[in-house]
C-alpha positions, -999 to 999 in steps of 0.1 A, spaced: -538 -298 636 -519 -309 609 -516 -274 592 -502 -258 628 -478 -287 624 -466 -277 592 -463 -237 601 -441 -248 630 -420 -267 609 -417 -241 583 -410 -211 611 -383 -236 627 -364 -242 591 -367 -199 589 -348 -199 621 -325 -229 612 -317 -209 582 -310 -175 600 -291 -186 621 -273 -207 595 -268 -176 578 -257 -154 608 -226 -185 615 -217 -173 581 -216 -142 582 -199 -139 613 -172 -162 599 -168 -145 569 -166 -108 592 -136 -128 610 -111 -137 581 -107 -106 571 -70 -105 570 -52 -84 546 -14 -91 529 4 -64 547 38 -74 527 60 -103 517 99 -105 523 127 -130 522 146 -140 547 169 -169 565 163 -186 595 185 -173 620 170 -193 657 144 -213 666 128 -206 697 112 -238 711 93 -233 741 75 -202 724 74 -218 691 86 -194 668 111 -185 641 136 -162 644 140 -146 607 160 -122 597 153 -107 564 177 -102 532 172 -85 502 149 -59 517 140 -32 488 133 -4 512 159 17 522 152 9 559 153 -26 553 183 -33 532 201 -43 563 176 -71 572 152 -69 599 150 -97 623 112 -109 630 103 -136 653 71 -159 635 50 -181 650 48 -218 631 26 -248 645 56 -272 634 94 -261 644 103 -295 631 99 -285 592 123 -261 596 164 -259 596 185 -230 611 197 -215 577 168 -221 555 155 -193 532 116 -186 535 94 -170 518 70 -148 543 36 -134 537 24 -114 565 -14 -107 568 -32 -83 598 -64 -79 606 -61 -45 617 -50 -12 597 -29 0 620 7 -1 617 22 -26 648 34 -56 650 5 -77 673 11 -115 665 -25 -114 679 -40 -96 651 -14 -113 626 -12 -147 602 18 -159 586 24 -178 554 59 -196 553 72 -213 515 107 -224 512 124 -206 490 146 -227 469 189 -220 467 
């Protein structure tokens, strides 16, 4: 009896562990986001009920984007932010192709200092 009772603690820590190990690796298989690109840019609007920031872009090195694009970014907290203020923005996707899906997309602000 007491050696069936050890087996079936040692098959349940197997399955504690695969499935231990599956939560990982389907974590890990989630984050894979990728830096698309990084630009500068000024905060132009802040949209409140849909919790974004309007940027527009400035100093863009591609001849398309010298002009300055205009992107609106999601934030969690509009409150750390000014109309005016130059940020720093690292886009990342999760997807290769080339669309802009806030779904598929994370966003890493940094103030950029004057």
């Amino acid at each position: 009896m007491h050696l069936i009772f050890q087996r079936g603690v040692i098959v349940k820590n197997k399955i504690t562990i695969s499935l231990l190990l599956l939560i990982f690796l389907l974590i890990t298989g989630c984050s894979d986001y990728q830096e698309i690109f990084t630009f500068t840019g000024t905060v132009e609007e802040m949209l409140i009920e849909e919790e974004m920031l309007v940027i527009k872009e400035y100093g863009g090195v591609d001849e398309g984007r010298k002009e300055g694009n205009i992107y609106e970014i999601p934030v969690d907290n509009l409150e750390r932010y000014n109309i005016g203020q130059k940020l720093e923005v690292t886009v990342f996707s999760n997807t290769d192709a080339d669309v802009w899906d806030l779904d598929r997309m994370k966003f890493e602000l940094k103030t950029v200092a004057d």
